[in-house]
N, C-alpha and C positions, 0 to 999 in steps of 0.2 A: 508948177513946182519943179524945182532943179531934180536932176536922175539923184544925186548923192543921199537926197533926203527922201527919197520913194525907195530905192533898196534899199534893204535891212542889214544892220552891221552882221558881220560874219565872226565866228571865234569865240572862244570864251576864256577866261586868262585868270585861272584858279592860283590865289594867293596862300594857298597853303603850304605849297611846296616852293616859296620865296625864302634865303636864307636872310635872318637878318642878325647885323654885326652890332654890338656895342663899339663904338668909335671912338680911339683915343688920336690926339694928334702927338706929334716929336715935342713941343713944346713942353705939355701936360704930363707929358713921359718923364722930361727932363723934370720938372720938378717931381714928380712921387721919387725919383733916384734920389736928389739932393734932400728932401723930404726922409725919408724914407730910408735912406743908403743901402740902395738894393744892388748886387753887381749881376742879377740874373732876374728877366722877370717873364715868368709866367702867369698862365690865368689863375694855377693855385695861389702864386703871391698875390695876384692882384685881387682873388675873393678874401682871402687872409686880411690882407688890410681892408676888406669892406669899399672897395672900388668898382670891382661887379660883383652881378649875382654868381649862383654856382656854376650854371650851365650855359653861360651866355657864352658867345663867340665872337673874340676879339680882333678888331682891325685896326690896324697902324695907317694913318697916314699923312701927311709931310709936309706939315702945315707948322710950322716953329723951327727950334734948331735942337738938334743935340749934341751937347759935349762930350759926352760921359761913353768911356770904351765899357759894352756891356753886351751880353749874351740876351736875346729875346726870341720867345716861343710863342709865336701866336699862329690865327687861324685865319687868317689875312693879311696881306699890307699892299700899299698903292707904290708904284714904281718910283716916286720923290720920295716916299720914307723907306724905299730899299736904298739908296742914293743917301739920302740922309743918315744912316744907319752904319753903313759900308763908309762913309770919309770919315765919320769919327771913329774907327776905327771894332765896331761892335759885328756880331755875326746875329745873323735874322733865320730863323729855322720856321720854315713852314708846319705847320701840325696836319 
């Protein structure tokens, strides 16, 4: 029998303390604004319009494009939708 399968796996890797994000992409974005005509959008906008729950934690990330010059408050974002975010001229604030 090979050694990898006679030792015993070592560690143990508690998923409770994993954060996890409700995921929106630049595209998805770009329509709730044209949708929506939002020129700031936070997680309050986005439970208001019934897009998340109340306590969820939101990430951005950079998958489409975005037009629209707009202010965003979220609790994550991927370094192509900071990129994405910044040439269309909008500011990204971390929470």
């Amino acid at each position: 029998m090979p050694i990898q399968r006679r030792i015993p796996k070592r560690g143990f890797n508690n998923f409770n303390f994993r954060i996890e994000y409700t995921v929106i992409n630049l595209g998805k974005l770009q329509h709730y604004i044209d949708k929506y005509k939002l020129s700031e959008i936070t997680p309050e906008n986005l439970y208001e319009l019934k897009i998340t729950a109340k306590n969820e934690k939101i990430k951005i990330l950079g998958n489409g494009e975005l037009k629209s010059k707009v202010n965003i408050k979220v609790h994550a974002a991927s370094e192509t939708a900071k990129k994405g975010i910044e040439t269309a001229g909008g500011v990204l604030t971390i929470i």
